[in-house]
VEXKELUM-18830 format. One record per residue (C-alpha): z, x, y. Coordinates in steps of 0.2 Angstrom, whole numbers, padded with zeros to 4 digits, always signed. Layout:
ZXY/...
// end
This chain:
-0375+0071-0285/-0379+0069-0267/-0385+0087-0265/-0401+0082-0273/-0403+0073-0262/-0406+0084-0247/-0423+0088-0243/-0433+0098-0230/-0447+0097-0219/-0454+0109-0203/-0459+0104-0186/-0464+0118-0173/-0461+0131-0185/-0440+0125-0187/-0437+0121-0203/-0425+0103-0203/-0412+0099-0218/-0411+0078-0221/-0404+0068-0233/-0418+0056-0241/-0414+0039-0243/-0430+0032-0251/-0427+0046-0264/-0412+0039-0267/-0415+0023-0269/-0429+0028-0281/-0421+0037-0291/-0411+0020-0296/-0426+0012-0299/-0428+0003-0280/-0438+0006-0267/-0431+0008-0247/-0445-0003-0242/-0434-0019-0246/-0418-0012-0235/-0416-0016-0217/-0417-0004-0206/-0399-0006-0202/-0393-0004-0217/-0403+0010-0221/-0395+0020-0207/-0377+0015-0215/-0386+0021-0231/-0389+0040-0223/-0372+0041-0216/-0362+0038-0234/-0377+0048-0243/-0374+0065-0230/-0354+0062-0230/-0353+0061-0247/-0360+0080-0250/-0344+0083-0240/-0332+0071-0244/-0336+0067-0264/-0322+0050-0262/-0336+0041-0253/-0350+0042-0267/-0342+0026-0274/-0348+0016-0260/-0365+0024-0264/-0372+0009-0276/-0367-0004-0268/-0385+0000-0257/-0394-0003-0271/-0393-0022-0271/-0384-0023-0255/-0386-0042-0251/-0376-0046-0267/-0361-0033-0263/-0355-0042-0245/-0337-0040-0254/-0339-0021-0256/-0331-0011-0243/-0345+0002-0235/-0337+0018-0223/-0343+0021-0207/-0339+0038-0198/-0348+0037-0181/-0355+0052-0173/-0346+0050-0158/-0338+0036-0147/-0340+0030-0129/-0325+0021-0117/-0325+0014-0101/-0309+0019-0090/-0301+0002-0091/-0299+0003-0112/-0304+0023-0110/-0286+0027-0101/-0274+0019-0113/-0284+0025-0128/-0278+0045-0119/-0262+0037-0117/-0260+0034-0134/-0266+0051-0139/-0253+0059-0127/-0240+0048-0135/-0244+0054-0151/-0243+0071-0146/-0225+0067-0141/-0221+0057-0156/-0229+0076-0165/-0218+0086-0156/-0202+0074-0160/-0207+0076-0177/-0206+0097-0178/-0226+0097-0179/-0239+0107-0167/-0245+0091-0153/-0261+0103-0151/-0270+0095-0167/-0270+0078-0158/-0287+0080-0153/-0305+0070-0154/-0312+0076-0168/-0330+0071-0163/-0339+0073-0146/-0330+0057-0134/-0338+0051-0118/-0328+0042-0104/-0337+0033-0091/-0327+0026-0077/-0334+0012-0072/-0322-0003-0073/-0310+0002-0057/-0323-0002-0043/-0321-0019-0035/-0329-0031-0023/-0318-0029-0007/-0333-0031+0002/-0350-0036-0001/-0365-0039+0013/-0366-0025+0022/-0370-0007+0025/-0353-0002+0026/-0348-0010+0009/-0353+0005-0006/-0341+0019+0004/-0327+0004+0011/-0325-0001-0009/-0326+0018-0015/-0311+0022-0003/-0302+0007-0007/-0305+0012-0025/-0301+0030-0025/-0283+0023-0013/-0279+0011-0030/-0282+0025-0045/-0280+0038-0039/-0264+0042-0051/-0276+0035-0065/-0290+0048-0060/-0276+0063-0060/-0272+0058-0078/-0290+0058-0083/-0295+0073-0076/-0278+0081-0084/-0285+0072-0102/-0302+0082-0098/-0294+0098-0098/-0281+0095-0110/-0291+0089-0125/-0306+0095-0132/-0321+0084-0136/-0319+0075-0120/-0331+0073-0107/-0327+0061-0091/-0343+0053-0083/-0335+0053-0062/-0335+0037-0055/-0348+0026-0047/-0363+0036-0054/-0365+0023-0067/-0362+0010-0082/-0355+0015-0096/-0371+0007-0107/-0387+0012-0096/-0378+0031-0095/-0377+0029-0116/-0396+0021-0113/-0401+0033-0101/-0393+0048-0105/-0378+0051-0118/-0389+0046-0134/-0401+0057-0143/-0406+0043-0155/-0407+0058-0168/-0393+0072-0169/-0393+0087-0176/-0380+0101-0182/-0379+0118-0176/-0381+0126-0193/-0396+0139-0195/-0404+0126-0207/-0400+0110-0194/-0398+0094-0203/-0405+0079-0197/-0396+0062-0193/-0396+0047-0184/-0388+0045-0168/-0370+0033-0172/-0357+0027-0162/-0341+0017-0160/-0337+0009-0141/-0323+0003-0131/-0334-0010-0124/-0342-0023-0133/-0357-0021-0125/-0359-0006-0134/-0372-0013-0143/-0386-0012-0129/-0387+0005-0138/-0395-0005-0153/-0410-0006-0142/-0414+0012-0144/-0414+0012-0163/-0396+0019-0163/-0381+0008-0174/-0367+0007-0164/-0355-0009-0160/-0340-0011-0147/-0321-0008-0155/-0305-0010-0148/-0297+0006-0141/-0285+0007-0156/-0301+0009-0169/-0309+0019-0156/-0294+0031-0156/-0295+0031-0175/-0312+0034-0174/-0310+0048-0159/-0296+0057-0174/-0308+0057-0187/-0304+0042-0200/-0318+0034-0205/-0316+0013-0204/-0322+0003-0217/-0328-0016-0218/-0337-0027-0230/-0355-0024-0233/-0364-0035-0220/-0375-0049-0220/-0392-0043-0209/-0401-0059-0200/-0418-0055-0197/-0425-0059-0181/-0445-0061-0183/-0451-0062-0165/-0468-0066-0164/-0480-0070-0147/-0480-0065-0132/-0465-0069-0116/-0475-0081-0105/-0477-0072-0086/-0464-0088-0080/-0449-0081-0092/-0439-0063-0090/-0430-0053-0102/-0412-0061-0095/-0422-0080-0099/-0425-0072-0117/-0408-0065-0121/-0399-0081-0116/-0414-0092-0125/-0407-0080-0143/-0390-0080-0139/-0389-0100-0141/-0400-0099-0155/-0391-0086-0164/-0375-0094-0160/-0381-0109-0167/-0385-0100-0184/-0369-0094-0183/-0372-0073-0185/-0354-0071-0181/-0350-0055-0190/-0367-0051-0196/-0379-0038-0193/-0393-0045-0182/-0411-0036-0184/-0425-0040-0174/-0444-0038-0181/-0462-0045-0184/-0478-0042-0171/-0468-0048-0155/-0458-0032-0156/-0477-0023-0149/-0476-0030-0131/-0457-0031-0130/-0451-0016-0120/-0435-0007-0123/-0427-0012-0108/-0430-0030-0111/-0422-0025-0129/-0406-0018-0122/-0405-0037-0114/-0406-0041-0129/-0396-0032-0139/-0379-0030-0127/-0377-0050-0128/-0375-0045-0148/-0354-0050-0144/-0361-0066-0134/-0371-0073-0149/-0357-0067-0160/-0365-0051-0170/-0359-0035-0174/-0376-0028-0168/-0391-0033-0161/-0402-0019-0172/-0419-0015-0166/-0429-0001-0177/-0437+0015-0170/-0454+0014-0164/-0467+0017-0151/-0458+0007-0139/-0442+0018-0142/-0452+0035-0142/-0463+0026-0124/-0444+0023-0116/-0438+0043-0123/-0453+0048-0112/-0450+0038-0097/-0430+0042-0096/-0437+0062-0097/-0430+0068-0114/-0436+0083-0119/-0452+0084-0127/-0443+0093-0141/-0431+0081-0145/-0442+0067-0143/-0455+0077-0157/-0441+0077-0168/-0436+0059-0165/-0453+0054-0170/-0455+0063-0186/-0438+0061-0193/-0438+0044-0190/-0456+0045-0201/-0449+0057-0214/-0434+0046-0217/-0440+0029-0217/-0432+0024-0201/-0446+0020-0190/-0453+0003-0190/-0467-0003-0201/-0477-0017-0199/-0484-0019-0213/-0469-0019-0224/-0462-0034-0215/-0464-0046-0231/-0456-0033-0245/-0443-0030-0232/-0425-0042-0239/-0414-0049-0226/-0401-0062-0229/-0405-0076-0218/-0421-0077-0206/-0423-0082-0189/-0442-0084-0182/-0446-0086-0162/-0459-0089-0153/-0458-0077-0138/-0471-0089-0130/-0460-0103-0131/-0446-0094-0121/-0441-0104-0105/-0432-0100-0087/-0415-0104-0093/-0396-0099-0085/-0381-0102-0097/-0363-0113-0092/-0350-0115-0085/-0338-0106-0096/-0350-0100-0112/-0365-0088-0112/-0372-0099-0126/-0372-0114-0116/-0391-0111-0109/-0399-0125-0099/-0414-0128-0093/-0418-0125-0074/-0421-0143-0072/-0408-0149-0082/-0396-0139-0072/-0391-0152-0059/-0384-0166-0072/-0370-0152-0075/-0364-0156-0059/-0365-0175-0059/-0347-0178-0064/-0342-0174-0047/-0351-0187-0039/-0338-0196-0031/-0327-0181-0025/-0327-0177-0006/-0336-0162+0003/-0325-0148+0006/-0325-0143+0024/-0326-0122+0026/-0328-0112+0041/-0338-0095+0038/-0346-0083+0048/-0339-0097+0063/-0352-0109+0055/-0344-0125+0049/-0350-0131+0032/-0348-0147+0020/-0347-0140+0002/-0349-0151-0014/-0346-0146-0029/-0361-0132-0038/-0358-0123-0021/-0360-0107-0022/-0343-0094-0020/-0351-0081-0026/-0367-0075-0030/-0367-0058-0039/-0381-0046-0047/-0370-0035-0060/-0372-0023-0069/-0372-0025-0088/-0383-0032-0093/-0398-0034-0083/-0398-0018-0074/-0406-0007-0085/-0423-0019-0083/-0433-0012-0068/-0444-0025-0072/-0432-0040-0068/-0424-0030-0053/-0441-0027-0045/-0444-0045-0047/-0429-0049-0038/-0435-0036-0025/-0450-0045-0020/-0444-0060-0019/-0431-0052-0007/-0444-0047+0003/-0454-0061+0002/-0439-0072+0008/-0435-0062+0023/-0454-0062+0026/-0453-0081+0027/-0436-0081+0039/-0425-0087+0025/-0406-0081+0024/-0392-0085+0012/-0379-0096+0019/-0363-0087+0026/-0351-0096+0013/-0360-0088-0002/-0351-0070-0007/-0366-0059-0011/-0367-0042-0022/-0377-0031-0031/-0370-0018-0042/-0382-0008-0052/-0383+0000-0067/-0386+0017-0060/-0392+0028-0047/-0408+0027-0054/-0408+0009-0050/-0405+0013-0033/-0420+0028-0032/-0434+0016-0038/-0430+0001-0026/-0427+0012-0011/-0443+0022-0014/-0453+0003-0013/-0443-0001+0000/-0439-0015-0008/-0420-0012-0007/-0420-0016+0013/-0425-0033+0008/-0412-0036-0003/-0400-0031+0010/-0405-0043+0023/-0397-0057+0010/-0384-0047+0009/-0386-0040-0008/-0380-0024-0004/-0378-0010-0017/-0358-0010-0016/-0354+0003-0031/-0359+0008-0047/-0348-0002-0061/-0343-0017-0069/-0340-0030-0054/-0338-0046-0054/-0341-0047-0073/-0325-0040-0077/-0318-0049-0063/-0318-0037-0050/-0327-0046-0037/-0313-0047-0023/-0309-0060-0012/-0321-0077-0008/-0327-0076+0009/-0315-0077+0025/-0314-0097+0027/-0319-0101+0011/-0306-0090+0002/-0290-0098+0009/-0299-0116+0007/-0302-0116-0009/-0285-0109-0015/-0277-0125-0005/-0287-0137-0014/-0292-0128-0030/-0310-0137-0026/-0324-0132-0037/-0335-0119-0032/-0348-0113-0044/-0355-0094-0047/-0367-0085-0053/-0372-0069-0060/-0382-0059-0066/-0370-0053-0081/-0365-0060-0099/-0347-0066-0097/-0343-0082-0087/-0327-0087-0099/-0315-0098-0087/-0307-0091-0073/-0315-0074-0078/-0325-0071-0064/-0314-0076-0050/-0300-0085-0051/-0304-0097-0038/-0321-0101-0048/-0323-0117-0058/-0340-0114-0064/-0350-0099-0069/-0368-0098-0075/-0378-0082-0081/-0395-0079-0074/-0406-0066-0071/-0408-0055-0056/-0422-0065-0047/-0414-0082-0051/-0396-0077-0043/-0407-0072-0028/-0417-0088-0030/-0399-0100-0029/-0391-0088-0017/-0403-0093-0004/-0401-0110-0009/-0382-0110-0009/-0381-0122-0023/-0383-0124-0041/-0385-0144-0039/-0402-0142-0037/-0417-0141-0047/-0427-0125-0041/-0443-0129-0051/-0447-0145-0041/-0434-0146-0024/-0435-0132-0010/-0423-0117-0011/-0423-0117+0010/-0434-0119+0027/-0447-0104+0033/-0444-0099+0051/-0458-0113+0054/-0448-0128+0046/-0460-0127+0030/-0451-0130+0014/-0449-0114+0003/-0450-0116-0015/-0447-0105-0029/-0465-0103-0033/-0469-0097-0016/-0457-0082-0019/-0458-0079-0038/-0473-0062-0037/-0486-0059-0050/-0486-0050-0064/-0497-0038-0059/-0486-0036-0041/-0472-0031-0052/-0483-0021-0063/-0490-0011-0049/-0472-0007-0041/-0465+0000-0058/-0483+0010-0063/-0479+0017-0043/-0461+0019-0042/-0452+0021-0057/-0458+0039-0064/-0448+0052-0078/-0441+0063-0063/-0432+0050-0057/-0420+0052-0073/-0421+0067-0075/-0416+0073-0056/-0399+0060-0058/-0391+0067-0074/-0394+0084-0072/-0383+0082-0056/-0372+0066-0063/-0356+0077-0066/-0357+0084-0047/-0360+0067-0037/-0344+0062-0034/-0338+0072-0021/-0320+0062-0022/-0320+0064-0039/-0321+0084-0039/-0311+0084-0024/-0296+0080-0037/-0284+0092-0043/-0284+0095-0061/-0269+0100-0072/-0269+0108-0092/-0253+0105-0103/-0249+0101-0121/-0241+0086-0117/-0242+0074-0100/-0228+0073-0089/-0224+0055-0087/-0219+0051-0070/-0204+0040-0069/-0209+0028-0056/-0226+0025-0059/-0235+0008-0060/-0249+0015-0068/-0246+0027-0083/-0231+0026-0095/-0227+0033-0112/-0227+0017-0122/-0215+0011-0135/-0228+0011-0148/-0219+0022-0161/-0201+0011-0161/-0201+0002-0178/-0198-0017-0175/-0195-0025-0191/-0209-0032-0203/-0198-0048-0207/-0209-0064-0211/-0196-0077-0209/-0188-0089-0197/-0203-0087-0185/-0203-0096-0168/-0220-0102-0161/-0224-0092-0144/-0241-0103-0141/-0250-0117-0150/-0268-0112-0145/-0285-0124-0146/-0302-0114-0150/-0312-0101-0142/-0298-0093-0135/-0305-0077-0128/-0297-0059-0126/-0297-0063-0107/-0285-0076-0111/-0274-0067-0121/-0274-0049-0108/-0284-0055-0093/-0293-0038-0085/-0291-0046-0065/-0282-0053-0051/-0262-0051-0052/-0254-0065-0045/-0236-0064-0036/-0227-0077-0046/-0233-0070-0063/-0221-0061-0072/-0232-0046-0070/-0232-0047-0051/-0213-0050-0050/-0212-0033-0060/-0223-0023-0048/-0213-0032-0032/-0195-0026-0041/-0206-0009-0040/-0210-0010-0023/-0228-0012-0025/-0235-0022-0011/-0248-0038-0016/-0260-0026-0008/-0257-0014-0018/-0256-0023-0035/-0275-0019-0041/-0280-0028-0056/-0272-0029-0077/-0287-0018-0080/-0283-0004-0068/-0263-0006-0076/-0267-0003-0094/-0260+0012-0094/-0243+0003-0092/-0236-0006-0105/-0222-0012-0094/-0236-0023-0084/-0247-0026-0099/-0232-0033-0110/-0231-0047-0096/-0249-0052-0092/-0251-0054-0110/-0255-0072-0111/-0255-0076-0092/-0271-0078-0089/-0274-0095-0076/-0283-0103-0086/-0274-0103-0103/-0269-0120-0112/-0254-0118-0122/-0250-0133-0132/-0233-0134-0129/-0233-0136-0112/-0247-0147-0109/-0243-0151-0092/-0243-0134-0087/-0259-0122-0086/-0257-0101-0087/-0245-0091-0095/-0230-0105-0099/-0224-0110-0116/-0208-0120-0122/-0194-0107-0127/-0185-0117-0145/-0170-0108-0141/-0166-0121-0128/-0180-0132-0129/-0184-0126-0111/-0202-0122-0103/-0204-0105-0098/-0215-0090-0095/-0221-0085-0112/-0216-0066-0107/-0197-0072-0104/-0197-0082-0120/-0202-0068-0129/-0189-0056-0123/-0177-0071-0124/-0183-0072-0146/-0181-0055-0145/-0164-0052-0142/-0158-0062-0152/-0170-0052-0165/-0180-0070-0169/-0200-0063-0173/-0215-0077-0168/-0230-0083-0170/-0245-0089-0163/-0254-0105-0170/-0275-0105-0165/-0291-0113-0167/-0309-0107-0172/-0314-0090-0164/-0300-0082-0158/-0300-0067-0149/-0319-0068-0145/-0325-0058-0130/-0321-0039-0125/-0315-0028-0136/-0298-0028-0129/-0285-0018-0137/-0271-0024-0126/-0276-0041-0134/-0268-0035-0148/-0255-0023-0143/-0247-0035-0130/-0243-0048-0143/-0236-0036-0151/-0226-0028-0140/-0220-0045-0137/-0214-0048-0154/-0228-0056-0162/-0228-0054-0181/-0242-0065-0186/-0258-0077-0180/-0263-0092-0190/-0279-0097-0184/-0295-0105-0190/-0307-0093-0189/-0304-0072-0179/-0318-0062-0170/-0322-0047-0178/-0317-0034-0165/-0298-0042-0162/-0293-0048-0179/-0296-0027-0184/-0286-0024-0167/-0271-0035-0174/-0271-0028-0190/-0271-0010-0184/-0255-0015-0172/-0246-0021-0188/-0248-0038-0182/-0255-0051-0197/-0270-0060-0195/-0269-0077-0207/-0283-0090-0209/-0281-0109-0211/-0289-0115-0228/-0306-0123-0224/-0304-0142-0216/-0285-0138-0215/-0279-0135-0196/-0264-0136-0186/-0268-0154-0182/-0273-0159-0200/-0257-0150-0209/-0245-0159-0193/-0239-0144-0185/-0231-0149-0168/-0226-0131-0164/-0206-0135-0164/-0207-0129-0183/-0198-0111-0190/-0210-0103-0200/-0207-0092-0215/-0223-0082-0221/-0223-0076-0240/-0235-0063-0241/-0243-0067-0261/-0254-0055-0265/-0261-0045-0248/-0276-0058-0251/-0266-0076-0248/-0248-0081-0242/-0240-0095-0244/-0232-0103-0226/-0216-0114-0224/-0215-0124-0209/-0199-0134-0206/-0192-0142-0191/-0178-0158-0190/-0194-0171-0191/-0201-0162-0203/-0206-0147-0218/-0223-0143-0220/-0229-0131-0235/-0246-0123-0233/-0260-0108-0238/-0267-0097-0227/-0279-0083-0232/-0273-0066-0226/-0286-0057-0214/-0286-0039-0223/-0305-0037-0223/-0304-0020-0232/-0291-0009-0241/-0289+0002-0228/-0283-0014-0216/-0266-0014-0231/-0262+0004-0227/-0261+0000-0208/-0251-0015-0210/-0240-0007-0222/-0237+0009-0210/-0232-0007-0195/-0250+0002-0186/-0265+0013-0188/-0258+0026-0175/-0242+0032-0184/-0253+0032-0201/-0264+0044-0192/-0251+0054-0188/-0244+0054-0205/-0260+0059-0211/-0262+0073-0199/-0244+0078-0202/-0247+0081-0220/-0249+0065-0231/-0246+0046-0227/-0229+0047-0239/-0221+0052-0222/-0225+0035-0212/-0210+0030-0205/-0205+0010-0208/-0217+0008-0222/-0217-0010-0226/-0216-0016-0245/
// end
């Protein structure tokens, strides 16, 4: 029984309940020494749920020799779950649909609740409007409060309406440095007069969610549909993972940074292929790493394709708990839970400890690196940089006009040069770095050419206090890398307009101009749609190519720019010393800091609290609104599997930004003819990501992004496809509602990794809406094949060597799907050249993924369940 397995211990006279893993290993005759940490903290969450919940004691032995279980379904019921505003907003749409869907159904609305604590960040609805000067932070907080503010009424309405919810106001920070900084305890407790014990967990509408794992805490990005199962209390299940270890080992050479590192592990990883594993980093190198250069690490987990990027508790955990002014009571107990329960790091055990596969690096042998054009894997070498850009040889200069300077751009010139906020920002080490060679750069007389769009959005305010009280901020903001708000920028692809000149030259000619930033995404036409080429670097490095205006250079031997005397200026005359960078941090960056920012973070926002707030049972929908509608998520469409038309024919790595890009609306898009019929002006037409809370626009940017190739309109990039009802090329949203009336179901044909990137849910729910009934690809991320599932879409796998091209399929075929036995299907594709008769593996990773499918979506299975009993699901499939 697991009560015999609860244990106490005191620490400053309070007695502490915890359940004891190594004892329960032991008394199976095993020893907790041999699990990854990892796993061990899955271990103590089914060991403590199962004294409440008996049903999960079956997944108990499957711990025991848990690298030869991978097929055994583990539970995990996270402590609590984080959003950002843009997947944050239609997750409380959905909630306040289902409390109307409760209400239809004779039941009380009021139980549709989060059942554990929920923290939304808003930090996704900020955008670069403009950038390089003083005026630009308030300029973008006006312009951003003038575009949500019908989305901020509804949040603050969801504060008050639901309990368990917390909203973190705008432009105070991140999503990930406030979980960092702020929102995690690393070890919880309950409010019982014995308090138990437990690790800190978490599910996240971000798949950066993971820079958590730098703090010792498990916790991965989701789609907002698992979040919301989550936020209601069902505990999700997967198969028992497969944990690489990461031995790191040495010392970071003074030349390299943290963001050179992360890029350096996520090619390597990628090349290991840890997609859908745990990742796990140990050995001596963990000693000198610092946990901010571990949250680089760990929130580029989705980039090298891991579930999470785990580092175990330890001295640098309980150093950074100091620094970031926890109390010292909660960082006492911290240290000796972690020491009572076998959760902090140990050395010496590295050899006994089992992990699945192993990787080993040499931190020494880590070199400056950025990673391009269009995949964070692709890292290159700072002199190898240049040959990227020698397949434009023989295209003309573009002429631009900016800042009434005339300029001859080739191609690797920079459009945009950004310092973002995700994943670099939590480093003060890196940022300070970029400080002095700020100052050192004006100090020397350089400037960054007007045709480069500068920005520097950080992490939080914290970032700001440090590099004003060195006065190092100044210096950045003489090359125009103003602080101009607090969110995710120009990652997400809110980075506004290209300079005046350049913007409306570019868009003629579709000429192309280069970026980069400081971030971890730069998949095509992400960043900008008017950018070509995208590379990730860190902080000092964008500052480095900023000044020189190009990426066709190579910074390690050619100059960035001319001092104010005509010398050449190289990257090592601005690059400081260790010990300058050390000195600044040991100076500037103290507890206080921290502690004076979050004790006030809920009263920064004088806009924010400005807003009026409103309490009711249910939301009143507002007709007319662009922004928030009820959405249709509850209207049965019919599960039928046969006579399905192709919507798209898909190649590989199609990303979640293809399938619901977050950015730019275009006018001609079906989404931008929609909000013109509305009356919304172009002006006025924000971004996809501000809109989620609209299916009417979702449905139609769904598979619109620029940049997507569909197959079956190969002369044609975006959202286009050929319609087999008249063999006619079309938008794919018309098509769809063309299939759909006259009640034909489709499908999508993909290649390897589809649906990797963000953790979109409207990935999933657009193609849905659309009529989607199944995806036949090669290979799914993690995050969006659980996301299809969950909307009652099914995910099915091409045999291994088998394809589209290998089995013939032109697109033009009907399909007819025979679902076998929930683990295979058989696939019938026939058109007038040809019939095609195939395999496919179905997609339902874990029992539970059945029950979704079979009740057409996890959300009115949840309400079943809540309602009394999932025999009331409405449209059950057979």
């Amino acid at each position: 029984m697991t009560a015999d397995y609860r244990k106490s211990f005191t620490l400053a006279q309070q007695q502490y309940d915890y359940f004891d893993i190594a004892a329960f290993m032991a008394a199976h005759g095993k020893r907790i020494q041999t699990l990854p940490y990892s796993i061990r903290v899955l271990l103590e969450l089914t060991l403590r749920h199962s004294a409440t919940q008996p049903e999960m004691q079956q997944y108990l032995p499957a711990f025991l020799a848990w690298d030869q279980h991978h097929e055994q379904d583990v539970p995990y019921k996270p402590e609590r779950v984080v959003l950002q505003d843009f997947t944050g907003v239609p997750a409380l749409v959905d909630l306040a649909a289902m409390r109307e869907e409760v209400l239809r159904k004779g039941g009380d609305p009021a139980q549709i609740n989060p059942d554990v604590p929920v923290h939304l960040v808003i930090d996704h609805s900020v955008q670069v409007d403009l950038a390089g000067s003083e005026a630009a932070f308030d300029y973008n907080i006006k312009q951003e409060f003038k575009r949500n503010r019908e989305r901020y009424l509804f949040l603050k309405w969801a504060q008050e309406s639901f309990t368990n919810l917390t909203i973190v106001p705008p432009d105070t920070g991140i999503i990930h440095q406030v979980n960092l900084e702020y929102l995690s305890p690393v070890i919880r407790h309950s409010n019982a007069e014995i308090p138990v014990l437990f690790p800190d967990t978490l599910v996240g509408t971000d798949s950066h969610t993971t820079m958590i794992n730098a703090l010792g805490v498990l916790g991965w990005g989701v789609g907002g549909i698992e979040a919301e199962a989550s936020m209601l209390g069902q505990e999700s299940y997967f198969p028992m993972p497969r944990v690489v270890g990461v031995r790191l080992t040495g010392e970071m050479p003074q030349t390299a940074t943290a963001t050179d590192l992360a890029l350096t592990l996520t090619r390597i990883l990628r090349e290991h292929n840890v997609v859908g594993k745990f990742v796990e980093f140990y050995g001596p190198g963990l000693k000198t790493l610092p946990l901010a250069n571990r949250a680089t690490i760990a929130n580029m987990a989705p980039e090298y394709g891991a579930t999470c990027g785990f580092f175990p508790i330890d001295e640098q955990t309980l150093a950074y708990l100091r620094l970031t002014d926890r109390s010292a009571q909660q960082i006492e107990r911290v240290a000796a839970y972690a020491r009572q329960n076998s959760l902090a790091y140990r050395e010496d055990e590295d050899e006994e400890r089992h992990y699945s596969e192993e990787v080993t690096l040499d931190l020494g042998t880590v070199r400056s690196c950025v990673a391009g054009p269009k995949r964070p894997q692709d890292s290159v070498e700072l002199p190898n940089l240049p040959q990227n850009f020698r397949g434009y040889d023989q295209m003309k200069a573009l002429a631009v006009t900016a800042a009434d300077k005339e300029f001859a751009l080739r191609p690797g010139a920079l459009g945009i040069a950004a310092i973002t906020s995700c994943t670099n920002t939590s480093n003060p080490e890196i940022l300070i770095t970029a400080g002095l060679m700020a100052k050192k750069a004006v100090e020397l007389g350089l400037q960054v050419p007007a045709y480069v769009k500068t920005s520097f959005a950080p992490g939080s305010r914290v970032v700001a206090d440090y590099l004003e009280a060195s006065r190092l901020q100044p210096y950045l903001d003489q090359l125009g890398f103003n602080i101009i708000g607090y969110g995710c920028t120009t990652c997400i692809g809110n980075s506004g307009k290209l300079k005046p000149g350049v913007q409306e030259a570019v868009a003629q000619t579709n000429y192309p101009l280069a970026a980069i930033e400081s971030g971890n995404r730069n998949f095509e036409g992400r960043v900008n749609p008017l950018i070509k080429d995208t590379y990730l670097a860190s902080p000092p490095l964008v500052v480095a190519y900023a000044l020189a205006g190009t990426l066709d250079l190579d910074v390690t031997q050619q100059p960035l720019g001319t001092s104010a005397t005509g010398q050449p200026v190289y990257l090592t005359d601005l690059w400081p010393q260790v010990s300058e960078v050390s000195a600044v941090i040991y100076k500037y960056l103290k507890p206080e800091l921290f502690s004076h920012n979050y004790q006030n973070i809920f009263q920064q926002n004088a806009a924010w609290n400005a807003l009026p707030a409103s309490k009711s049972v249910t939301y009143d929908w507002q007709a007319d609104s662009t922004y928030l509608a009820s959405p249709p998520l509850f209207e049965h469409a019919s599960g039928q599997l046969t006579g399905l038309r192709v919507l798209a024919k898909l190649g590989d790595s199609i990303t979640t930004d293809h399938i619901s890009p977050a950015g730019f609306i275009g006018q001609k898009t079906p989404a931008g003819k929609y909000l013109l019929a509305q009356g919304v002006k172009p002006q006025d037409f924000n971004s996809y990501g501000s809109r989620r809370g609209n299916h009417e626009v979702m449905i139609r940017g769904t598979l619109a992004n620029l940049r997507l190739q569909n197959q079956l309109t190969p002369d044609k990039r975006g959202g286009y496809t050929k319609c087999w009802l008249g063999s006619q090329e079309t938008t794919i949203y018309d098509a769809a509602m063309a299939y759909r009336k006259h009640g034909i179901g489709t499908i999508i044909l993909a290649g390897q990794d589809y649906g990797m990137g963000s953790s979109r849910d409207w990935a999933a729910k657009g193609v849905q809406l659309l009529g989607v009934k199944a995806v036949i690809a090669e290979s799914f991320e993690r995050i969006h094949r659980s996301n299809l599932v969950m909307m009652g879409v099914i995910p099915l796998q091409y045999l291994p060597k088998e394809n589209a091209a290998s089995l013939g399929l032109d697109g033009d075929e009907a399909f007819d799907i025979t679902l076998v036995d929930l683990q295979t299907a058989h696939v019938r594709a026939s058109s007038a050249k040809h019939e095609v008769e195939f395999t496919v593996k179905v997609r339902f990773d874990a029992p539970i993924d059945v029950k979704y499918y079979q009740a057409n979506g996890i959300l009115p299975y949840v309400i079943a369940k809540k309602m009394g009993g999932e025999r009331q699901v409405a449209g059950r499939r057979k």
